[in-house]
MARVEX-250461 format. One record per residue (C-alpha): residue in three letters; x, y, z; chain; residue number from 1. Coordinates in steps of 0.5 Angstrom, whole numbers, always signed. Example, Ala and Ser with C-alpha at 12.3 -4.5 7.8 and 13.67 -1.06 7.14 Angstrom:
BEGIN
> rest,u,v,w,kette,nr
> ala,+25,-9,+16,A,1
> ser,+27,-2,+14,A,2
END
This chain:
BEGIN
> rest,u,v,w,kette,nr
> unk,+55,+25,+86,A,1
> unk,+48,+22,+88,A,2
> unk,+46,+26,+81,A,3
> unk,+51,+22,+77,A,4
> unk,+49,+15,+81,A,5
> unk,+42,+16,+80,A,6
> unk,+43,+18,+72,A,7
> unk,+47,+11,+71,A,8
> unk,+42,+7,+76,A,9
> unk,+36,+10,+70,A,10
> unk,+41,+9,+65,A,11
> unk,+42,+2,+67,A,12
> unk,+35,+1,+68,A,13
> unk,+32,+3,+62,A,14
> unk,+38,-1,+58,A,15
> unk,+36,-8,+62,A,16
> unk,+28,-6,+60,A,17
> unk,+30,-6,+53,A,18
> unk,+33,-12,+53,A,19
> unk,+29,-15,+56,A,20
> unk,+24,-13,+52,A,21
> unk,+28,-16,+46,A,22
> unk,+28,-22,+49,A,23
> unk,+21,-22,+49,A,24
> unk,+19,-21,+42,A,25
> unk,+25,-26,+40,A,26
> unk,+23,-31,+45,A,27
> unk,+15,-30,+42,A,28
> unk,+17,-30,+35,A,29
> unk,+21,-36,+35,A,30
> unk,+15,-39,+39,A,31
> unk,+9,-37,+36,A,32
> unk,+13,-39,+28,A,33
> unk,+13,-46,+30,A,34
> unk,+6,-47,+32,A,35
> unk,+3,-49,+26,A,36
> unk,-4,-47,+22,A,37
> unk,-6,-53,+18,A,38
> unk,-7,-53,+10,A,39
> unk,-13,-54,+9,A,40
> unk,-17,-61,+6,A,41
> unk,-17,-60,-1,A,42
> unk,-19,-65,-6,A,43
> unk,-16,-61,-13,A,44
> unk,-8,-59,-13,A,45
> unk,-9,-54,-20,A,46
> unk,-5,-48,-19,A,47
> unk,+2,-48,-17,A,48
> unk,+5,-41,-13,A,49
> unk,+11,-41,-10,A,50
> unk,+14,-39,-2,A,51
> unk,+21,-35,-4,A,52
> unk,+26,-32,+0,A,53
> unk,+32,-28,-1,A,54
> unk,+34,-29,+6,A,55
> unk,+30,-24,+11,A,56
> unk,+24,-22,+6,A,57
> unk,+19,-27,+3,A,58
> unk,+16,-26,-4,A,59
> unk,+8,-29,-6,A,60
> unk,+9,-32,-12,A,61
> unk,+3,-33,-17,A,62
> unk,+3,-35,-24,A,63
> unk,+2,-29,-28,A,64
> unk,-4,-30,-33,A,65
> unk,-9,-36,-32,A,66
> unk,-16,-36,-34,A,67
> unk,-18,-33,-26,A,68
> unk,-13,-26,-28,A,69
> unk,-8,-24,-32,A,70
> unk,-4,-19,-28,A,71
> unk,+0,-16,-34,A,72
> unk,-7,-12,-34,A,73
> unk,-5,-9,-28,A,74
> unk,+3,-10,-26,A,75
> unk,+6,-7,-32,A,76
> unk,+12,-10,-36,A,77
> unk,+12,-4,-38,A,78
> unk,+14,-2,-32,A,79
> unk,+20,-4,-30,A,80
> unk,+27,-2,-33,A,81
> unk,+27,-8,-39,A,82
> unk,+21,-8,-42,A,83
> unk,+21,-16,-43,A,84
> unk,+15,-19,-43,A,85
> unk,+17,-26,-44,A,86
> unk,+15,-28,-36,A,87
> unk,+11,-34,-33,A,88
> unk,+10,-32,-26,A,89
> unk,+10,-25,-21,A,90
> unk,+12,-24,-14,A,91
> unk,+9,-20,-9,A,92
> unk,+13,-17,-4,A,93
> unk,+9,-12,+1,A,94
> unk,+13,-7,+6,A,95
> unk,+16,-1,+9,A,96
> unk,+16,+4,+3,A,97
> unk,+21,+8,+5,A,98
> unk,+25,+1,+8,A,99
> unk,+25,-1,-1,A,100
> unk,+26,+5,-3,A,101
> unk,+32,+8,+0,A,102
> unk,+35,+2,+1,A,103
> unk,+37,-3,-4,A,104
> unk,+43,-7,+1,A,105
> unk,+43,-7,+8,A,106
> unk,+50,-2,+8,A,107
> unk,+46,+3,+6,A,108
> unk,+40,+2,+12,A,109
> unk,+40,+9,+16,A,110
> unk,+37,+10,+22,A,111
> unk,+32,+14,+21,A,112
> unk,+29,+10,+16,A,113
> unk,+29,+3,+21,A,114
> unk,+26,+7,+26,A,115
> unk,+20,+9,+21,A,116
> unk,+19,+2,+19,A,117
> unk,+20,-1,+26,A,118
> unk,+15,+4,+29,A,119
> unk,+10,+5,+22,A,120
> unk,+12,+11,+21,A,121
> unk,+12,+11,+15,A,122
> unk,+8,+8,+8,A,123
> unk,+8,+2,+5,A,124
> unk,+9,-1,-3,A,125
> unk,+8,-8,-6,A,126
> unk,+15,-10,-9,A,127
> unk,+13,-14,-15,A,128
> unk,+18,-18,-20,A,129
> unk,+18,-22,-26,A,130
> unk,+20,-29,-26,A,131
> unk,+22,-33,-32,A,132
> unk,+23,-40,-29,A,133
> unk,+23,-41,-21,A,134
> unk,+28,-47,-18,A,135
> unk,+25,-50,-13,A,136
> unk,+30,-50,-6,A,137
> unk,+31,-49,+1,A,138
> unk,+29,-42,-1,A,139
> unk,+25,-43,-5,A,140
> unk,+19,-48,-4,A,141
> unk,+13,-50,-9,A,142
> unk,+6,-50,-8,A,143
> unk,+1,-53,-10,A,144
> unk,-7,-50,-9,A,145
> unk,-15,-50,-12,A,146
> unk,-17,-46,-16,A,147
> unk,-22,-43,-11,A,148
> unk,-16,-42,-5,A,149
> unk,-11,-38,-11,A,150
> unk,-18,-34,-12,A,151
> unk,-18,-32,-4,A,152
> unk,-10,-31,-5,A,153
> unk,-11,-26,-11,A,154
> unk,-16,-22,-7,A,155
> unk,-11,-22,-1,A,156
> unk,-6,-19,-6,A,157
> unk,-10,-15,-9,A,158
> unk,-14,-12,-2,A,159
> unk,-6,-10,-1,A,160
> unk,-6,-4,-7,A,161
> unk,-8,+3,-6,A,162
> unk,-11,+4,-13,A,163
> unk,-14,+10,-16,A,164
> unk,-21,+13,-17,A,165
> unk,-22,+9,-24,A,166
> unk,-19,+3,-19,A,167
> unk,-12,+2,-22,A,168
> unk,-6,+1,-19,A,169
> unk,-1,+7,-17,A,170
> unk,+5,+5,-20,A,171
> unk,+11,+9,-16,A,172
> unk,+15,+12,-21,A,173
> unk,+23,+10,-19,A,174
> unk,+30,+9,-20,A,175
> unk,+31,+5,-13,A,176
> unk,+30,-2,-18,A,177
> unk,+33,-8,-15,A,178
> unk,+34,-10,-22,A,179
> unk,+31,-10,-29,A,180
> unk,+25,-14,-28,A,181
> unk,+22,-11,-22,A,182
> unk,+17,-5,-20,A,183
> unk,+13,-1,-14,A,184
> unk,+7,+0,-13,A,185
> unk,+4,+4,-7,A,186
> unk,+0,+0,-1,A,187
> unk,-5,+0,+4,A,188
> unk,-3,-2,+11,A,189
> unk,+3,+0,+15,A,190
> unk,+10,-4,+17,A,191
> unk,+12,-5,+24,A,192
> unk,+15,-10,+28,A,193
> unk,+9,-14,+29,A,194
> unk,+7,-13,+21,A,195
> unk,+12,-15,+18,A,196
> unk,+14,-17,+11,A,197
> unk,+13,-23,+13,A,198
> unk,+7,-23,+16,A,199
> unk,+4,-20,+10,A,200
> unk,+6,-27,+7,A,201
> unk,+5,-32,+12,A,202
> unk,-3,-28,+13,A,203
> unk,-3,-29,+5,A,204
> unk,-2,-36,+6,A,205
> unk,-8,-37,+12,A,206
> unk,-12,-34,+8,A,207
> unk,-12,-38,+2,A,208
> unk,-12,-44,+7,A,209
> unk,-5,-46,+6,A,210
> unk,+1,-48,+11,A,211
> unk,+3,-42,+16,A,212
> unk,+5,-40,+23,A,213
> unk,+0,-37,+28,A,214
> unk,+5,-31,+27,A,215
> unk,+13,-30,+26,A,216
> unk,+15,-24,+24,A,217
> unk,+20,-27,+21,A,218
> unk,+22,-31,+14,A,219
> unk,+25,-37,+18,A,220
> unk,+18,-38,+21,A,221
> unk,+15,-39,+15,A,222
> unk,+19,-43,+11,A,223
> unk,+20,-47,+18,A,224
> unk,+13,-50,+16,A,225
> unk,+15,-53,+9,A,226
> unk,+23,-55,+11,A,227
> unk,+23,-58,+17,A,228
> unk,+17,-63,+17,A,229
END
């Protein structure tokens, strides 16, 4: 009896520290989100790039070619399912790769593949996918940058790619495609609870000194600073 009463006493124990854990990390996201980095001062507004979101991930979108980089040379068309190469712009999304690849809807989610990717136990890939226009929305917010950020943005993303010995990127050769358009490339860095998807995003928006929050693992603290104010 005292056995059984000390086991659900270590049970609850470690029930209410986990929870209170939770609580914690809930409480500094939601906090921490809404403490704003500020743009930088710029006196040229010459590149537009976008902030998408499908709800829960947020997408870094550039145009695909200008006089600084065509990202066709590296991000194939030729890559994803439809071949088309009549696109305007690309969008970089960076995560767990096991998480993009073995989960294309959130019924598919196994334990097993949350628990790698809470505890970067897993690789990570860049998720890139071709546009043809973009509508601006509560989703979707456009932003215009210099010439000279959209270079710091640029080597952000590309600093997130494993390339090989000749210095190209390593396409993943897969069928887990979210569409037509799209196609995975391998990455450095490892997806945790901490470095999320979205702090991808939100770092790729500091380091070209736009808009951002202090940290937030989440899509809402990013959008939180273009939609709220």
């Amino acid at each position: 009896m005292k056995i059984a009463i000390r086991i659900l006493k270590i049970t609850g124990l470690t029930i209410l520290a986990l929870v209170c854990l939770i609580g914690v990390y809930l409480l500094s996201a939601y906090v921490l989100s809404r403490i704003s980095v500020d743009r930088e001062s710029q006196t040229q507004d010459d590149i537009p790039i976008y902030i998408l979101t499908n709800g829960v991930h947020t997408d870094l979108v550039l145009p695909i070619k200008n006089e600084q980089i065509d990202w066709s040379k590296e991000v194939k068309f030729a890559n994803t399912v439809s071949k088309d190469s009549l696109f305007e712009y690309v969008a970089f999304g960076w995560g767990d790769k096991g998480f993009y690849l073995e989960t294309p809807t959130w019924a598919d989610l196994k334990a097993s593949v949350a628990f790698k990717a809470a505890f970067a136990l897993s690789t990570s890939a860049i998720h890139a996918t071709f546009y043809k226009s973009l509508r601006e929305g509560s989703d979707c917010v456009k932003i215009n940058i210099s010439r000279e950020q959209y270079s710091r943005l640029v080597k952000y993303i590309q600093d997130s790619f494993i390339t090989d010995a000749q210095g190209h990127l390593m396409y993943i050769q897969t069928n887990a495609n979210y569409g037509k358009e799209d196609a995975f490339y391998e990455a450095k860095g490892r997806y945790n609870i901490f470095h999320t998807c979205n702090t991808w995003a939100n770092n790729g928006l500091k380091s070209c000194g736009q808009k951002a929050s202090l940290w937030t693992p989440f899509d809402t603290g990013i959008f939180y600073q273009y939609t709220s104010k």
